[in-house]
N, C-alpha and C positions, 0 to 999 in steps of 0.2 A: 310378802311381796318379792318380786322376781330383780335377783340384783344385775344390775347393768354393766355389760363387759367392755371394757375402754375396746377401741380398736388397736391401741396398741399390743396387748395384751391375747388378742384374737391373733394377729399376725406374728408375735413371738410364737406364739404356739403352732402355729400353722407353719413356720419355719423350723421349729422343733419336731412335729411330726414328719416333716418332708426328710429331715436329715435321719431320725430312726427310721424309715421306712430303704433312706439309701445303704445306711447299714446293712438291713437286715437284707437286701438285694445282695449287697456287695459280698457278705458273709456267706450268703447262701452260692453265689458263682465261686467263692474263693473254694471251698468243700469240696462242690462239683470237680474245681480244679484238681484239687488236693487228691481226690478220688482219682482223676485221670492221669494222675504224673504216674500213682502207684503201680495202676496198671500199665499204663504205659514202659515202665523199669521192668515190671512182670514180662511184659511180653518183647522187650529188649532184652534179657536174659534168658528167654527159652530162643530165641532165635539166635543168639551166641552160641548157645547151648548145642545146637540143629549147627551152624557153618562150625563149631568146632570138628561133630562127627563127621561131616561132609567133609572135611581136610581130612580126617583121620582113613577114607575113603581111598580118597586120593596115596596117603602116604602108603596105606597097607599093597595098594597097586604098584607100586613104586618098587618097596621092599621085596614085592614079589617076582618082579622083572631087575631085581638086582638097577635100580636105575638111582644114581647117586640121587636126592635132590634135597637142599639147605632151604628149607623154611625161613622168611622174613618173619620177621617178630609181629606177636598176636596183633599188636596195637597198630601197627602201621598198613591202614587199609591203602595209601598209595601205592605203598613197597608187592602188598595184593595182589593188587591188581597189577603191577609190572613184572611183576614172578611171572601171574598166570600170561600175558598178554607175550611172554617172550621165551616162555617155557615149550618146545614140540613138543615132550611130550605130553602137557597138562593139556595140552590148546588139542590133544589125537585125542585125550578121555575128555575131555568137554563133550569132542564132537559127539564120541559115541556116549556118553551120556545122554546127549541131546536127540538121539536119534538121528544124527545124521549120516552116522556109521555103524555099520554092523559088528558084532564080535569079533569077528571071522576078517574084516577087513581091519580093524581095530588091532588085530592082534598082526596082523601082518605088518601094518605100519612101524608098532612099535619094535617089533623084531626087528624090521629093516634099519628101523634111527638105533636100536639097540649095539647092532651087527656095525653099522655104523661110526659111532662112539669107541666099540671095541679096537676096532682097525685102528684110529688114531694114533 
């Protein structure tokens, strides 16, 4: 004969099921997670990687126009951004980076702030 299950006994287990099932949700999003920090670090370090050479861009321009310029420290994205924002000459190669300037006018500019800076 078929043995009789208390209700109490249905409802423990039905609260037991409900909490493995939120585990195994909660495990499964936590992985996903864990999957996306890595990549995430991955793809935060090839882009460090890509703005270091892009500085290095910059300086090899520099050293090549003889144009003094002191690097703020890697870590300080304000100090960055207030280099590039107060720099003539970094803010003339943005432009012609940007295509807003041509070579040719690019390099005129720099000579003149160069020629400039000399006289002082």
């Amino acid at each position: 004969m078929a043995e009789i299950i208390s209700y109490e006994d249905l409802a423990r287990q039905h609260h037991v099921n409900f909490l493995e099932h939120q585990r195994r949700k909660y495990q499964e999003r936590e992985e996903y997670l864990a999957g996306l920090r890595k990549l995430l670090f991955q793809v935060e370090a090839q882009m460090r990687q890509a703005e270091i050479q892009q500085l290095e861009v910059f300086s090899q321009i520099a050293d090549h126009f003889k144009v003094p310029l002191e690097f703020p420290s890697l870590g300080d994205r304000v100090a960055w951004q207030d280099f590039f924002a107060e720099t003539p000459f970094l803010q003339t190669l943005n432009q012609f980076f940007t295509n807003r300037l041509t070579a040719q006018e690019c390099y005129t500019i720099v000579a003149v702030k160069k020629n400039d800076r000399d006289t002082e």
